[in-house]
C-alpha positions as CSV (number, residue, x, y, z in Angstrom):
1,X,138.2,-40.7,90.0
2,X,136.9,-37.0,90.9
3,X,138.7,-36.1,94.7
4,X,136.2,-36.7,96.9
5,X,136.4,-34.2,100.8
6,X,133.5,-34.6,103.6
7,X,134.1,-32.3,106.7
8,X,131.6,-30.7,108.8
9,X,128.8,-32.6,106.8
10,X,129.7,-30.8,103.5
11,X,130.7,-33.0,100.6
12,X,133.2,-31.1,98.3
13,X,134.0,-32.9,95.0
14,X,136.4,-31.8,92.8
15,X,135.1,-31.4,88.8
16,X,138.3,-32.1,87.3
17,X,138.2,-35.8,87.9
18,X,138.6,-38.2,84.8
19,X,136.4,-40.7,85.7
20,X,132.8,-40.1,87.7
21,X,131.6,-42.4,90.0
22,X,128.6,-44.7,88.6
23,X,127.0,-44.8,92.0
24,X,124.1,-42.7,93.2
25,X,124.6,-39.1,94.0
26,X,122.5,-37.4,97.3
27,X,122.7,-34.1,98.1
28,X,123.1,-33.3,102.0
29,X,120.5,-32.4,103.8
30,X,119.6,-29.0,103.7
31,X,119.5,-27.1,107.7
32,X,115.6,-26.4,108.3
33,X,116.8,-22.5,108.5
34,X,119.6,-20.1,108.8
35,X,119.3,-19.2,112.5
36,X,122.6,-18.9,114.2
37,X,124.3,-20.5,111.1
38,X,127.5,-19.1,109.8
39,X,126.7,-18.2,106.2
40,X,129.5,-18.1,103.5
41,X,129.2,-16.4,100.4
42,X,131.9,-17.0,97.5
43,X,132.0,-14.9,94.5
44,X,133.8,-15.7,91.3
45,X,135.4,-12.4,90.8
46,X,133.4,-11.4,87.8
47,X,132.0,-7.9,87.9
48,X,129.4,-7.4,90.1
49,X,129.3,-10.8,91.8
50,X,130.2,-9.4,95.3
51,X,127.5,-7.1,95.0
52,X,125.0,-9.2,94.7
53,X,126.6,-11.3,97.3
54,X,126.5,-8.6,99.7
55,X,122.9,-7.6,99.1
56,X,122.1,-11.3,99.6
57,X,123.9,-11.4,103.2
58,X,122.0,-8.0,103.7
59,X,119.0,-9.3,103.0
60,X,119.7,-13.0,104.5
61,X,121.0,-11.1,107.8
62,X,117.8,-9.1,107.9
63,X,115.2,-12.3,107.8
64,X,117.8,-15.0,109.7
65,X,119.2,-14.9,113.2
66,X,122.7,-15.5,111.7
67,X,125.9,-16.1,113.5
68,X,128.2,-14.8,111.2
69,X,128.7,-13.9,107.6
70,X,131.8,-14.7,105.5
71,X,132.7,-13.4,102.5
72,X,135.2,-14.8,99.9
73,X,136.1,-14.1,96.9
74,X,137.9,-16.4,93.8
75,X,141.3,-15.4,92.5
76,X,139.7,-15.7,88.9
77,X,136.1,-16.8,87.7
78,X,137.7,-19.1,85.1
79,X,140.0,-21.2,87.4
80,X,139.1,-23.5,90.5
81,X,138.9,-22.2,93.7
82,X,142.3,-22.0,95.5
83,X,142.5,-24.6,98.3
84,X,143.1,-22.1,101.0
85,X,140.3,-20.7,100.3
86,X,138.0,-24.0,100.1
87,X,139.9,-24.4,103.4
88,X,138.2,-21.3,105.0
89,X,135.1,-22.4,104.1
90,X,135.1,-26.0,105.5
91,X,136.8,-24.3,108.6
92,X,133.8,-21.4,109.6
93,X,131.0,-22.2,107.5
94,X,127.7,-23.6,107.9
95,X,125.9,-23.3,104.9
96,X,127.7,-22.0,101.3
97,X,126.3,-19.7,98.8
98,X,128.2,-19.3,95.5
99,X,127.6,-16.7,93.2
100,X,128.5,-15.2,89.5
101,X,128.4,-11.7,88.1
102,X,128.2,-9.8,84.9
């Protein structure tokens, strides 16, 4: 069964489970906008991804009254993220954008 985490009102499953869950899935609700949210942005550590990442805070920073914007990275675009760093993310963000590069 796939690791299941709900904190903060973010549900984190883990994609290396063996057996999925048969039930329905739902997606959390989504905030109505980004005005004093703290926005995370994760990139996978491929080239480029960060920069895109950061012209998407820019941008996002620009058109929101954020709180905050934290940036992550991935140790490596082919492995899962390390769980101190999923561990940042439930601790000081609101909303979670993920990104690749290349």
């Amino acid at each position: 069964m796939a690791e299941t985490v709900t904190v903060r009102n973010m549900r984190l499953v883990n994609p290396t489970g063996t057996e999925l869950s048969s039930s329905e899935f739902h997606l959390n609700d989504r905030p109505a906008d980004l005005n004093g949210k703290t926005l995370g942005l994760l990139e996978n550590h491929k080239a480029n991804s960060d920069k895109v990442l950061h012209e998407l805070g820019n941008m996002l920073k620009e058109k929101y009254d954020l709180k905050d914007v934290v940036y992550l990275s991935k140790h490596s675009a082919s492995l899962p993220t390390k769980p101190e760093t999923v561990q940042q993310l439930l601790d000081k963000v609101d909303v979670l954008i993920t990104g690749i590069g290349d």
